[in-house]
Each structure stands twice: as structure tokens, then as C-alpha cells.
C-alpha positions as CSV (number, residue, x, y, z in Angstrom):
1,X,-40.0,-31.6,-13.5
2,X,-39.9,-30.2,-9.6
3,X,-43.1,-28.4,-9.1
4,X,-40.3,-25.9,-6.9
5,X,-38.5,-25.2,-9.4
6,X,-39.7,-22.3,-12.2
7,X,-38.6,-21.9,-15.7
8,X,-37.7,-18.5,-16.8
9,X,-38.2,-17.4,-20.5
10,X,-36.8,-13.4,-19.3
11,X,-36.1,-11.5,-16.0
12,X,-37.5,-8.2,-15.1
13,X,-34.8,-6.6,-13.2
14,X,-36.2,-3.2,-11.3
15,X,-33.4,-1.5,-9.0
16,X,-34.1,1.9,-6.6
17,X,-30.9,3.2,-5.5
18,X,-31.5,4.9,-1.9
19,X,-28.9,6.8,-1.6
20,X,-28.4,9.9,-3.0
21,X,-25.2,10.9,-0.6
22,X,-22.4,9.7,-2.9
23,X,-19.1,10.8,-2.4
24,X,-18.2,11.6,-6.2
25,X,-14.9,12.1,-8.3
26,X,-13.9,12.7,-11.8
27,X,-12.0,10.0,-13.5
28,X,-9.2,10.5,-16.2
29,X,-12.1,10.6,-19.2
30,X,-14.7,12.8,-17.6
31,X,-16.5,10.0,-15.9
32,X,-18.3,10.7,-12.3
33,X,-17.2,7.3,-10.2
34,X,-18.4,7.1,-6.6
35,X,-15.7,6.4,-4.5
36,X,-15.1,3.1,-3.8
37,X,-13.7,2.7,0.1
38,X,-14.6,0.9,3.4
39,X,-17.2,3.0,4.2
40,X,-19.4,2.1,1.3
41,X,-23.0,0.8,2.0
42,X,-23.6,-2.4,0.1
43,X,-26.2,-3.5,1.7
44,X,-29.6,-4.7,-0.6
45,X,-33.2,-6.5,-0.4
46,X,-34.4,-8.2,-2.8
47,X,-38.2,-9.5,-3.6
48,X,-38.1,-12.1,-6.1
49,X,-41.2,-13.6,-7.9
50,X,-42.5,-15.4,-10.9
51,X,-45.4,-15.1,-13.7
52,X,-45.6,-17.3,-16.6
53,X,-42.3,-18.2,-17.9
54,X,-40.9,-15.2,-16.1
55,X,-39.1,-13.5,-13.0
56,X,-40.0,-10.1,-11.6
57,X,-36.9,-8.9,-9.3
58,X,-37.7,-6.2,-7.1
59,X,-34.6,-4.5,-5.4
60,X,-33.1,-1.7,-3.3
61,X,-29.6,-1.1,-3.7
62,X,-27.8,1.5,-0.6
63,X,-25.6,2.0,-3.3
64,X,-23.8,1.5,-6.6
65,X,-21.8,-0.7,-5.6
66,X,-24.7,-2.7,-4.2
67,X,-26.0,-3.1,-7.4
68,X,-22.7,-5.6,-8.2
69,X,-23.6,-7.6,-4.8
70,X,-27.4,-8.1,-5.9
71,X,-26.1,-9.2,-9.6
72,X,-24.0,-11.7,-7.8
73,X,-27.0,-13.0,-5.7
74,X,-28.9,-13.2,-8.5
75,X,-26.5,-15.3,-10.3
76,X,-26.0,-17.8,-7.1
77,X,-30.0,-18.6,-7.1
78,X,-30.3,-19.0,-10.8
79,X,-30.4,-22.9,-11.5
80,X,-29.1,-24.2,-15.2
81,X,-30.4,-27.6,-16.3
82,X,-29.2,-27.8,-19.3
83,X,-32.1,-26.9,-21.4
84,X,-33.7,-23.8,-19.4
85,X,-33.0,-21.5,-16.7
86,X,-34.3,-22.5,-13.2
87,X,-35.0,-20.4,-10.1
88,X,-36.1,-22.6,-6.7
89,X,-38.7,-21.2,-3.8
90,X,-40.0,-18.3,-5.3
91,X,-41.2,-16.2,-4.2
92,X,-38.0,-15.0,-2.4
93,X,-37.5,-12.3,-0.2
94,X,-34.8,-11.4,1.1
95,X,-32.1,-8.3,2.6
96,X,-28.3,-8.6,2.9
97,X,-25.2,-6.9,3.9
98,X,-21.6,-7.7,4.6
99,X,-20.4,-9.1,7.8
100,X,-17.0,-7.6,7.0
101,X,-16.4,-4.3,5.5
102,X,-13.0,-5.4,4.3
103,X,-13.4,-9.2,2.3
104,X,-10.6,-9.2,0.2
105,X,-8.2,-11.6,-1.8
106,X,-4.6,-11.3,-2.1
107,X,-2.0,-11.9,-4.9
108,X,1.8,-11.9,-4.7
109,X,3.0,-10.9,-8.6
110,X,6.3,-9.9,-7.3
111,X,7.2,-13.2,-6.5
112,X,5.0,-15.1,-8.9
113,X,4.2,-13.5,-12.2
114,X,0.5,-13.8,-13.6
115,X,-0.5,-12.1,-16.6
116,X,-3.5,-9.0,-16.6
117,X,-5.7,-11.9,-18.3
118,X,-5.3,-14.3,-15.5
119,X,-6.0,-11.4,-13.1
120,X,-9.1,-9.9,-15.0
121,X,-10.4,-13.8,-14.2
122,X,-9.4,-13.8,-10.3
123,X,-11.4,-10.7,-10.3
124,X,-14.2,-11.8,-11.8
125,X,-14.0,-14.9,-9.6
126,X,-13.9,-12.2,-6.4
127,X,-17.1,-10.8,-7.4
128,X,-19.0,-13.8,-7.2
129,X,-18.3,-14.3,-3.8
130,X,-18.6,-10.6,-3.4
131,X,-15.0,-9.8,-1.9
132,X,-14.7,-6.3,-2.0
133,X,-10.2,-5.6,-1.6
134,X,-7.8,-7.1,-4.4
135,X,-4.3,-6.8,-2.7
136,X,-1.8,-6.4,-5.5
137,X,1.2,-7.4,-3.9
138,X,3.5,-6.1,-7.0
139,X,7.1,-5.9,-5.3
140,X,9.4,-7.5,-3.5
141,X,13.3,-7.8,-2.7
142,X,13.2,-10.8,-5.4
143,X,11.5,-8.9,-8.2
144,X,9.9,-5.3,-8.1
145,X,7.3,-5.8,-11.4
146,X,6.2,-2.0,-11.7
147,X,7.6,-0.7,-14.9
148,X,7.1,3.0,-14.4
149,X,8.5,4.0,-17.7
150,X,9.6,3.0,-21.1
151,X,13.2,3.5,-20.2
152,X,13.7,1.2,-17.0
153,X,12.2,-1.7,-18.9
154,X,11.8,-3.9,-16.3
155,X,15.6,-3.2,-14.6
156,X,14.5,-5.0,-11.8
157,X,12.0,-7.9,-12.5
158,X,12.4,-11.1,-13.2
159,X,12.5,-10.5,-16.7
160,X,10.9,-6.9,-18.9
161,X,8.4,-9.2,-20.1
162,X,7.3,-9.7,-16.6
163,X,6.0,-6.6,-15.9
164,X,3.2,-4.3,-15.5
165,X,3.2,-0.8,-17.6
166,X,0.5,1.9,-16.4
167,X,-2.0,0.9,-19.2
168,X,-2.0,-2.3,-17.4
169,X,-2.8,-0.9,-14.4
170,X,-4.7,1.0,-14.6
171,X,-7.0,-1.6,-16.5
172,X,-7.3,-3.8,-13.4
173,X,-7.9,-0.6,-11.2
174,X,-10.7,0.0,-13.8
175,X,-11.8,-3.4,-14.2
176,X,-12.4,-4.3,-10.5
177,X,-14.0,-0.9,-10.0
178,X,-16.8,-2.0,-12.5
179,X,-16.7,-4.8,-9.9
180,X,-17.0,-3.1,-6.9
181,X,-13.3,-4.3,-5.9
182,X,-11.1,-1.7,-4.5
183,X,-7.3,-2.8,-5.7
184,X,-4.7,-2.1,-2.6
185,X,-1.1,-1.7,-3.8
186,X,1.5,-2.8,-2.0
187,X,4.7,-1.5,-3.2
188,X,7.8,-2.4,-1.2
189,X,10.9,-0.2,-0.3
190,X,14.1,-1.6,-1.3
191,X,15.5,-3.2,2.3
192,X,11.8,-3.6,3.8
């Protein structure tokens, strides 16, 4: 085996959040949620060393959101080789931040239907490279995929089954924020 590489039996995970100036609201079940906009801190250091079999990670999130980008670091230095899990040059140490406050991903459903499962999967994909913005392109002139109600069913899609209700929604919006990913609508007016 490479002498630089250490096998893990468990992780020790040990986070201080910094930051107690949150910007706070209530959510539709009672929930507190920090709000999630361009002017969150995600910036994080990490300290990263092994024992015998094991990992201690020391980190300091700015905030909550932070937490999601040092999860995703984590996950990029963690080796599998088949048979255990690997972690190269400890110890590590380490502090990062975004170049870009705004590291996003678009997707044109209007045009191009994708179901909420596919979606739930391009988000998870975003948060391993730690984008931050999911652009929900959901209408168009060709197709305007928003079904609002039960009673327009889909009047102006390609079809009702291509559409999104509000449960659906409202699922991605909840989804990404477990993420840190802020979803931006973008909901044409008819003649753009």
C-alpha cells in the first residue's frame, strides 16, 4: 500500500459555526431557515488529521451554508479503493471561499421537459462542485410548464403530464436549500 495514503475505519467530524448574525425566517412548517442569498458567507478552514484507522476533522464554518461546502470538500479528498476508504497527505490544512458569489447552473424545462427526479440528481450534482444558483428556466413562448392549479391542467404545456404542480416545487426549492442552492425562477410573460 502507499505509505501516503491512510485508511480510515470512522471520521470524527467537529464543526464551530462563527457566526451568530443570521438573517432568519420561518418556513411553511415552523422551521427557522437562514436565508439563503448572495450575501451569504461560505467561506471554511478545515484541519484534517489521522490516528489509528481514523480521521479527526477540525472545522470552522462562517455559516450554515458553509457546512454544505466543507461536506463537499470532504467528499472530493476521500479516496475509495475498493476495499477501504483512503485519505492522501494528511495532515491537511486548509481555508476556502468562493471566487464567485453567484456559481450557478441553468436548466431550460420550458423547452425541454425533465422530470423533479432528474432535477433532485442535477442538484445533487451542483453541490459537489459547490454551485450555489439553480436557474429554473420554467417558461417560454413554446411551452409555459407552471401548473398553478388543478383547473388549468397544463393549458399551455407541451402536454398536462409535463408539468410542475406547487408540491413539486416547492420540493426542489426545499431540496436545493438543504443544499445550499438558491433556485431562481424565471417565468416568462407571454410576448417576451
Amino acid at each position: 500500500p502507499d505509505p501516503r495514503l491512510h485508511p480510515l475505519d470512522s471520521v470524527f467530524l467537529h464543526v464551530r459555526l462563527t457566526s451568530k448574525d443570521f438573517e432568519v425566517f420561518s418556513g411553511n412548517k415552523g422551521r427557522k431557515f437562514q436565508l439563503l442569498n448572495h450575501r451569504v458567507d461560505e467561506s471554511y478552514a478545515l484541519n484534517i488529521h489521522a490516528g489509528n484507522n481514523t480521521m479527526h476533522v477540525d472545522a470552522t464554518a462562517s455559516s450554515m451554508f458553509a457546512i454544505n461546502r466543507i461536506l463537499s470538500t470532504l467528499e472530493q479528498i476521500f479516496v475509495w479503493d475498493g476495499t477501504s476508504l483512503l485519505v492522501p497527505g494528511l495532515p491537511i490544512a486548509l481555508s476556502d471561499y468562493p471566487r464567485f458569489k453567484w456559481r450557478g447552473f441553468m436548466l431550460d424545462t420550458a423547452r425541454h421537459f425533465i422530470s423533479v427526479k432528474k432535477i433532485l440528481h442535477i442538484i445533487d450534482a451542483m453541490q459537489s462542485m459547490k454551485l450555489n444558483v439553480f436557474h429554473w428556466h420554467l417558461s417560454d413562448a413554446h411551452s409555459f410548464s407552471y401548473s398553478y392549479d388543478e383547473k388549468d391542467g397544463g393549458f399551455a404545456a407541451y402536454s398536462p403530464s409535463a408539468t410542475y404542480d406547487r408540491a413539486a416545487i416547492q420540493k426542489v426549492v426545499e431540496y436545493a436549500f438543504d443544499r445550499s442552492i438558491r433556485v431562481v425562477p424565471e417565468i416568462d410573460m407571454p410576448g417576451h
